[in-house]
N, C-alpha and C positions, 0 to 999 in steps of 0.2 A: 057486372064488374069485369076488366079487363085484366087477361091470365095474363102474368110476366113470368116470361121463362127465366131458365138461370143462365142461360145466353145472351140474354137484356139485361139481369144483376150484373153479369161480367163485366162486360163491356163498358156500364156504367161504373164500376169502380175502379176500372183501370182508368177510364177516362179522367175520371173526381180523386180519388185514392179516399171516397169515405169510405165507410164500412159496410157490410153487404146488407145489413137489416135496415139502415138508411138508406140505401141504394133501392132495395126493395119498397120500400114506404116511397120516397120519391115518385118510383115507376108509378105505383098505384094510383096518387095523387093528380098523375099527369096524363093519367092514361096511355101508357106506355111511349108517350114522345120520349125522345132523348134528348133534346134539346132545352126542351120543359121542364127532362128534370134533374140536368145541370143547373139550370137558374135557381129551382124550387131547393137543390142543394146549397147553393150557395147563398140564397136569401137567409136559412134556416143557420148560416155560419160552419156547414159540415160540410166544406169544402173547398180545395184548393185548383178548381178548374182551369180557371185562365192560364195557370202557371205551369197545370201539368198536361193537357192537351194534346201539347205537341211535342210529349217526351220522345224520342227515338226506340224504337222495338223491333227494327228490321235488318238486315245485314245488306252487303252490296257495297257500290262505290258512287259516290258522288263524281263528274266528270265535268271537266270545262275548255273550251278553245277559244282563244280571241285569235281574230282579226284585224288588225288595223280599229277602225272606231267601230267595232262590232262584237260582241263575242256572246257565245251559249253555252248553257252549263245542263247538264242530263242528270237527271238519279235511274242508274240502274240497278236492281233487288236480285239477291239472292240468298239463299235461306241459314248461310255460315257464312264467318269470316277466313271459313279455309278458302272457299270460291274466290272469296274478294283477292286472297294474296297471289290466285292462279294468274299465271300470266297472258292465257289465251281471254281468260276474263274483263284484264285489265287492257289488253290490245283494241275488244270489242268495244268496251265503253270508251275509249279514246276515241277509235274510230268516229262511233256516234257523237262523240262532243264534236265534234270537228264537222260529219253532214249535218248538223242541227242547225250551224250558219247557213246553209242554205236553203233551211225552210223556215227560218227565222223563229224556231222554237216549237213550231204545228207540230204534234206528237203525232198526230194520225198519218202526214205527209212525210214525215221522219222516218215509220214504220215501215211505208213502202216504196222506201229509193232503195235503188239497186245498191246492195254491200258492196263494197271494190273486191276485188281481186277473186268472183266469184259469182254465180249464175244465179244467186239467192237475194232478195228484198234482205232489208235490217231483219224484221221481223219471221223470216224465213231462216235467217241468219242465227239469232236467236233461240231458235226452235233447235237448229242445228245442236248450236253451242251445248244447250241441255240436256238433249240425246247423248253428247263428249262427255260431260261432264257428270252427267245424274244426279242432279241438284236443280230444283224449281228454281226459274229467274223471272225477271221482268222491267219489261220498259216502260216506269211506268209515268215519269215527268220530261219536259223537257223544257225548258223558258233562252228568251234571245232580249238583248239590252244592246241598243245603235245610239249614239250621239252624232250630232250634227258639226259641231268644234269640240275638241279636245279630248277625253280618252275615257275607255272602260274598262274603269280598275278592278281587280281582283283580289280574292285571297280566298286560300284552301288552307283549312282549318284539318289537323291531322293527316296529313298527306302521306300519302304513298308512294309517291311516285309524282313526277309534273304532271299536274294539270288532273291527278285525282285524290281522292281525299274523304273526309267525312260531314263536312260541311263548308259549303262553297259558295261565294258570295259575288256577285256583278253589282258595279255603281256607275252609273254614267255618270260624269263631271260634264256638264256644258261649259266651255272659255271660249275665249281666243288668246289668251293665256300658250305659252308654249307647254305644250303636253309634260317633258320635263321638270317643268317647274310645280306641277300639282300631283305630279306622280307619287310623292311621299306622302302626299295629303290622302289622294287616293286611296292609298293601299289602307292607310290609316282609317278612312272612313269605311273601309271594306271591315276592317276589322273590329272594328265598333259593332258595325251592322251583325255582324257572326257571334257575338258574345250579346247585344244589348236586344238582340232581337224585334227590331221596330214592326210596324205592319202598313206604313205609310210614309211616305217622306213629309208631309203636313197634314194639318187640320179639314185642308179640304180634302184631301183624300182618303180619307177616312170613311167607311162605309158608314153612311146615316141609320140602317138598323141596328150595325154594330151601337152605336151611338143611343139608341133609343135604348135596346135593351139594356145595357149599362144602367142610361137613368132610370130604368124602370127598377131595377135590381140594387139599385143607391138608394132611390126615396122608399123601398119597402125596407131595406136596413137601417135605416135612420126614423120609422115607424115604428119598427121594431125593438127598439132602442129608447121611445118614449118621446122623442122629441115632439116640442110643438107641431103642431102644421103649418101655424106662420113661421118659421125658421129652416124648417124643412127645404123649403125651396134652395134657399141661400144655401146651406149645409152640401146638397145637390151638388150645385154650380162648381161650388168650393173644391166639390170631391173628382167630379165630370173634367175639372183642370188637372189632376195630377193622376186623371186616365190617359188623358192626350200624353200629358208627358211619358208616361211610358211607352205609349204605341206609336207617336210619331217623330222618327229622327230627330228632326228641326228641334224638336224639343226637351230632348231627352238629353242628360249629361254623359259628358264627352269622356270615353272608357280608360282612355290615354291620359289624362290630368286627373278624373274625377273630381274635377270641377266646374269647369267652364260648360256652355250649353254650344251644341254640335251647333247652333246657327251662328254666334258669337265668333268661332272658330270660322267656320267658311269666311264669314264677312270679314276677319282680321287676314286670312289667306288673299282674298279678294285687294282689300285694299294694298297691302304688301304688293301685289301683283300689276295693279293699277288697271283693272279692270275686273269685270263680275265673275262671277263665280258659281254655279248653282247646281244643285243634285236634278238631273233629269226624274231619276227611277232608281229601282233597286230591283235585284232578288236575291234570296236566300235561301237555296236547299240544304234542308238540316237527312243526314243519311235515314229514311226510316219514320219521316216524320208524321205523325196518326197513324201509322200501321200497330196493331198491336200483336206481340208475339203470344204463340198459341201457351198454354198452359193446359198439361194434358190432365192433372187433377182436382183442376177448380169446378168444373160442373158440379163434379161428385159433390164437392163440399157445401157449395150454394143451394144443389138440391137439398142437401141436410138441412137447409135452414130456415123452417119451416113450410118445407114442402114446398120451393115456387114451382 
């Protein structure tokens, strides 16, 4: 049988938020995957994974620079929010939002362009900064969003300061549309994206395992549940439609009316315009997001409970 430490209960309930003797039983069942026994919780109904995931548990400042039809957004970590308020802190991850345009997001090529105003790489830089400060950091995301016609709208969500903040969102809008005219719309769908948290802008973008696993995880809760088998399937389908709508843009309701669906919008944007209108892409750094904050007395306790 496969030992689960109480460093694999953690983790697993910080991830689920079930309870640690579930966590533990999970582990077991699955032979210590984690991934297996997210699902193995959530078939069982003792758990809120999806939703809680991608809580925030790290400090730092999210960062962003447009360009013209260009722009990248950074997540830099540091282990307090006193760091984040430091202004040598908030100078650096400016910086790096702004060299991030020119390597179109490459985090590894990011790391080692020369810092301005100084004989050190970013990541020499960095190293510096920590040494100044005495406080762990890190560079640890960086993404880039370019359109072809018309603009990459923004929004930072808690900001600090322009251009940083704690969750930071890029949308390409493709037009020929004058950039002015969908600029409100823009920001608007920036801001959607940063509360509604999509994972695709459509159904085909959509990971096909994400996908699978879903329906595998829908037909054993509707098994479990007593349904038929012949019904089952439909029940599925039924359920597989108001997954999409939460994960992909196009389909999710519009955070601004709460009512209308974000494609309804574009297309009424569009036709107003008299010409098309379409989401290239998106990103979304939320400050922190999967990292989980150390908690110095939960071993102890997980140990106590039944010896894992």
């Amino acid at each position: 049988m496969t030992e689960i430490s109480a460093g694999q209960v953690k983790a697993l309930r910080e991830k689920t938020g079930a309870g640690m003797m579930d966590c533990k039983r999970a582990l077991g069942e699955t032979a210590g995957d984690m991934e297996a026994a997210v699902d193995w919780l959530r078939k069982k109904g003792l758990s809120a994974a999806a939703k809680k995931a991608g809580r925030v548990a790290a400090d730092g400042l999210i960062g962003m620079a447009v360009d013209g039809m260009r722009a990248a957004v950074v997540e830099v970590n540091a282990e307090t929010d006193f760091v984040a308020r430091n202004d040598a802190f908030k100078a650096f991850v400016t910086t790096v939002a702004g060299l991030a345009l020119d390597v179109e997001g490459n985090i590894d090529a990011l790391a080692a362009l020369p810092y301005p105003g100084t004989d050190r790489s970013v990541a020499e830089q960095l190293t510096h900064l920590i040494a100044t400060i005495g406080e762990n950091m890190a560079l640890r995301r960086a993404a880039f969003v370019r359109v072809d016609q018309g603009l990459v709208a923004t929004y930072m969500h808690s900001a600090s300061a322009e251009g940083l903040g704690r969750i930071g969102v890029l949308i390409g809008i493709e037009t020929t549309a004058d950039p002015t005219v969908v600029a409100d719309l823009g920001r608007k769908l920036a801001m959607h994206v940063a509360a509604a948290v999509p994972t695709a802008v459509s159904r085909a973008e959509v990971d096909p395992k994400s996908v699978e696993r879903e329906r595998d995880i829908l037909i054993e809760q509707a098994r479990i549940s007593g349904k038929p088998e012949a019904i089952i399937e439909k029940m599925v389908e039924g359920r597989l439609g108001k997954f999409y709508e939460e994960v992909c843009l196009l389909e999710q309701v519009y955070v601004v009316d709460g009512e209308s669906k974000v494609k309804k919008v574009i297309d009424a944007a569009a036709k107003e315009a008299g010409v098309p209108i379409t989401v290239s892409r998106f990103v979304r750094f939320a400050l922190g997001e999967g990292i989980q904050k150390k908690q110095e007395d939960f071993a102890a306790a997980v140990a106590g409970v039944g010896g894992a």
